[in-house]
C-alpha positions, 0 to 999 in steps of 0.5 A: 787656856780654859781646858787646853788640848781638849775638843770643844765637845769634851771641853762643854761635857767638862763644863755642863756635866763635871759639877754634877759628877764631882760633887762635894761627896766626891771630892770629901771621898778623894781627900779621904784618899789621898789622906791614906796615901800621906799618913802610909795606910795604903802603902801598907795595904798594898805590901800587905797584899803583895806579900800574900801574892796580890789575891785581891789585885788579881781579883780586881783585874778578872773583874776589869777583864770581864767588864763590858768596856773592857770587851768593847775595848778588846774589840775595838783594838782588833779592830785598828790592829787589822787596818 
């Protein structure tokens, strides 16, 4: 099935939108990506910045949690926790 377990709305954004948002840059962006996980780049990366005590990691996350959406994220699981 042509994006199963979707909403026809999700299934049209999909459709309409996916082409202008994964173009050719992206898809060359998530190769490079991925060619750093096979050939273990990342993987030293990442044992790099654990053993330093993951300075970077934490920093990405206070970034996360000051975020708009994180914000309306928190808001609206308030929301559904006092339902």
């Amino acid at each position: 099935m042509l994006l199963g377990g979707v909403s026809e709305t999700a299934r049209y954004g999909g459709l309409t939108v996916g082409p202008y948002v994964i173009n050719e840059d992206v898809k060359r962006r998530m190769r490079e990506a991925a060619e750093r996980v096979r050939n273990g780049e990342f993987a030293k990366e990442w044992v790099t910045e654990y053993q330093r005590g993951a300075p970077r990691l934490g920093e990405l996350l206070e970034q996360v949690r000051k975020s708009q959406a994180e914000k309306v994220g928190d808001f609206l699981r308030q929301l559904m926790r006092s339902k």
